[in-house]
C-alpha positions in Angstrom: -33.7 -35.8 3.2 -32.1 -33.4 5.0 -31.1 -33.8 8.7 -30.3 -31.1 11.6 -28.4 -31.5 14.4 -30.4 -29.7 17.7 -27.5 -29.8 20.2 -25.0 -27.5 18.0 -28.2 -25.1 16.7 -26.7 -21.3 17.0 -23.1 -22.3 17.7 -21.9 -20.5 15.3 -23.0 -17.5 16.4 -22.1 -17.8 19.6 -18.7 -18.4 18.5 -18.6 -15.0 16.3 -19.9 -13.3 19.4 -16.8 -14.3 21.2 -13.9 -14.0 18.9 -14.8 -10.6 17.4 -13.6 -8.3 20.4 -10.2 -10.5 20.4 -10.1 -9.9 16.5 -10.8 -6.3 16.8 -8.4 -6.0 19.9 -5.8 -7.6 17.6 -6.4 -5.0 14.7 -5.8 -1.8 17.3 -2.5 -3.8 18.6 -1.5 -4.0 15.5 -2.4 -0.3 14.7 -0.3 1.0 17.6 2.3 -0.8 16.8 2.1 0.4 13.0 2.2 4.1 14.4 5.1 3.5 16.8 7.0 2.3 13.8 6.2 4.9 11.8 6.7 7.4 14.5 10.2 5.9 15.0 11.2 6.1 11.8 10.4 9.9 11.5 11.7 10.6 14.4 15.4 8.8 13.3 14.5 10.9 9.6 14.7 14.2 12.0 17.8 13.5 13.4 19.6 12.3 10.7 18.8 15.5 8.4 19.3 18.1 11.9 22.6 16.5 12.2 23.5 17.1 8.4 21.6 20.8 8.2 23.9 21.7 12.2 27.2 20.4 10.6 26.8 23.0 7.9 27.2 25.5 10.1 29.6 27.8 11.1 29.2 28.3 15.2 27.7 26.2 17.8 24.7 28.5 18.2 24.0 28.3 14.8 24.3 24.8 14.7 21.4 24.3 17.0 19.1 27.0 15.8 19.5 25.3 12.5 19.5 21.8 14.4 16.0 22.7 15.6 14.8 24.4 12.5 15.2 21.3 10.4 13.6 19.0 13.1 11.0 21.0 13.5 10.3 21.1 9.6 10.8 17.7 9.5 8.9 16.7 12.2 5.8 18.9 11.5 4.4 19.6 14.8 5.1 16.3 16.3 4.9 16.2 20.4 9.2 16.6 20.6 12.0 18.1 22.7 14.2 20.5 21.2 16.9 19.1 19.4 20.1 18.0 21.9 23.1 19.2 20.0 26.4 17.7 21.5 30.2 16.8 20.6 33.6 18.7 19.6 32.6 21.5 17.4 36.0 22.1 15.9 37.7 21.1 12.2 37.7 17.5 12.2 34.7 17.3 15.3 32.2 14.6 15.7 28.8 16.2 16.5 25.7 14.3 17.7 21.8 15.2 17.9 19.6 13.5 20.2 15.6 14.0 19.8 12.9 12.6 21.9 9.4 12.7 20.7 6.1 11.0 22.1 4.0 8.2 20.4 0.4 8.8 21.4 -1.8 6.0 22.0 -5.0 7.6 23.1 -7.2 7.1 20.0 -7.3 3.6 20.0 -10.0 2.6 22.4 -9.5 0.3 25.6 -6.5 -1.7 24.7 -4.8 -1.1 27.9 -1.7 0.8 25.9 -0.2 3.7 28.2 -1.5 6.9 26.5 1.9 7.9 25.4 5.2 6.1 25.2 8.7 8.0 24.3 10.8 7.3 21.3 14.5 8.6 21.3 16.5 8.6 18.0 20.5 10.2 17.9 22.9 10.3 14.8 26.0 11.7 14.5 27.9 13.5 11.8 31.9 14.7 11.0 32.8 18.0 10.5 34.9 18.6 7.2 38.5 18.5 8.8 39.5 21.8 6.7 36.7 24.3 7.3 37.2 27.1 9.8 34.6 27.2 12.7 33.9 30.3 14.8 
């Protein structure tokens, strides 16, 4: 014999109905987080490999035409600033690059995200102590 209970007939669906826009608002957080990560990261990659590719160089303006070249490779037509090249270009010199690129939001529906939020990344790298520098 089986027996049904009447009060709690279609609870279950009612339930579903109410926990799958949280679930689903959840997944997107957890999406734009995800790509704010990865953006980060890529972001920190740039800078890390303009910084090596600028201390290569011979001049300043070099440095930051190759600063930007590299980012920009790197990068692959990210939303970003040029490349801020900065520090004591001489023998022995410390020299930093600072890049800011933007971490879009907009394709993820009505989460109430801002549409873009900045990411900033700098790294810093010596300059050999017995090179000669223009």
């Amino acid at each position: 014999m089986i027996r049904r209970r009447g009060p709690d007939r279609g609870s279950m669906a009612v339930e579903t109905v109410l926990v799958a826009p949280v679930l689903v608002a959840f997944l997107l957080l957890v999406v734009a987080f995800g790509r704010y990560v990865a953006i980060r990261g890529e972001v920190e990659a740039a800078t890390r490999d303009a910084v090596r590719a600028a201390s290569l160089e011979r001049s300043p303006a070099a440095a930051r035409r190759e600063a930007n070249r590299t980012a920009a490779a790197t990068l692959d037509g990210r939303d970003c600033t040029a490349v801020g090249l900065g520090g004591a270009f001489v023998a022995g010199g410390t020299i930093t690059t600072t890049l800011r690129c933007k971490v879009s939001f907009d394709q993820l529906g009505l989460l109430g995200l801002p549409g873009s939020v900045s990411v900033t990344a700098t790294s810093s790298a010596p300059l050999d102590v017995y090179r000669r520098v223009v």
